[in-house]
N, C-alpha and C positions, 0 to 999 in steps of 0.2 A: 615205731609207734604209729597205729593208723591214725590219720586227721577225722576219723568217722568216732572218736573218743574224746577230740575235742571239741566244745563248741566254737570255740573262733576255728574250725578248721581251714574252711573255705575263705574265711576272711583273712587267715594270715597267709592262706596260698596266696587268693589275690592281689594282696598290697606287695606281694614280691611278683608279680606278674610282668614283664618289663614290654608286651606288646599287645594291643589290641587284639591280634588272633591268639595269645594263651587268655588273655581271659574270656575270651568264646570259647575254648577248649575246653578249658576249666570249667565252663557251665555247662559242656554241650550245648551250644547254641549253632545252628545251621547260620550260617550267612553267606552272602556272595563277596567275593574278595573286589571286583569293581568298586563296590559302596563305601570296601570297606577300605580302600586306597584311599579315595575320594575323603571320607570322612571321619575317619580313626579317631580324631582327638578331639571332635566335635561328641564323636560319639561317645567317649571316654569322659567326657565333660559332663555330658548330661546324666551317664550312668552313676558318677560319682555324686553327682545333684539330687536324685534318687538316692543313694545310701548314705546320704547325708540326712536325708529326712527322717530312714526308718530307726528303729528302735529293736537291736538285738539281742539286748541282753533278758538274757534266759530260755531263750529259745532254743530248740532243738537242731543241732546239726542237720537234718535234713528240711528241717523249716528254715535255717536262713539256707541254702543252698536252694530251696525251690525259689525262696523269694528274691532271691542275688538276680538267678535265671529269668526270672518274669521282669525285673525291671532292665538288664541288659538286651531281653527282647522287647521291650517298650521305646527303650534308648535307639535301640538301631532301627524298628520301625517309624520313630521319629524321623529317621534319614533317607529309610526308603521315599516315604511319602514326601518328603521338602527337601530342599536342599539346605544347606551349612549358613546360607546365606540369609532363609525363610526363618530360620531357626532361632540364629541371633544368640546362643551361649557363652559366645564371648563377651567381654566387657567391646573392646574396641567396634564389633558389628554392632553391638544395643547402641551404640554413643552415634557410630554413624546414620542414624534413623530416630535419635531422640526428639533433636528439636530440629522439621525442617527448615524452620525458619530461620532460624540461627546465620548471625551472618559469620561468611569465615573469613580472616584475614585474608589481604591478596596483598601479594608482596612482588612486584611485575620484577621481572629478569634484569632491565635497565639498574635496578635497584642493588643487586647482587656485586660486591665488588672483591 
């Protein structure tokens, strides 16, 4: 059965995709493998923050497939331009930059027994 007869086609390739470069495969998306060492599951983070937003149902297999493709290159051009760190998609990086003022425990070595 071609996946060009379903419409979840591309979306059920996807969710079985188990690495960063099959779902740029998957989309055709050109990338550099430096960035994409460096920032795989940042970038997987934000892609997926993206298809979280849209709305596919009823759309045309080649309409979510174009639009899958424009937000995985939105996602990974977020990483060209910043870094992982700039970005902040984690919960743990946002929390490290919430409040600077926040005082943080200090629990000196002497203390440790």
């Amino acid at each position: 059965m071609s996946n060009s007869c379903s419409p979840a086609g591309i979306l059920d390739r996807l969710s079985k995709a188990s690495s960063a470069e099959e779902f740029f495969s998957l989309l055709g998306v050109d990338y550099e493998p430096k960035i994409v060492n460096v920032a795989r599951l940042h970038i997987l983070k934000r892609v997926g923050q993206y298809f979280a937003k849209e709305q596919f149902a009823g759309a045309a297999e080649p309409e979510i497939r174009a639009r899958c493709k424009a937000m995985l290159e939105q996602a990974y051009a977020d990483f060209v331009a910043s870094s992982p760190i700039e970005q902040r998609v984690f919960k743990v990086l946002k929390e490290a930059v919430a409040d600077p003022n926040k005082s943080v425990a200090f629990v000196p070595l002497s203390a440790l027994k």
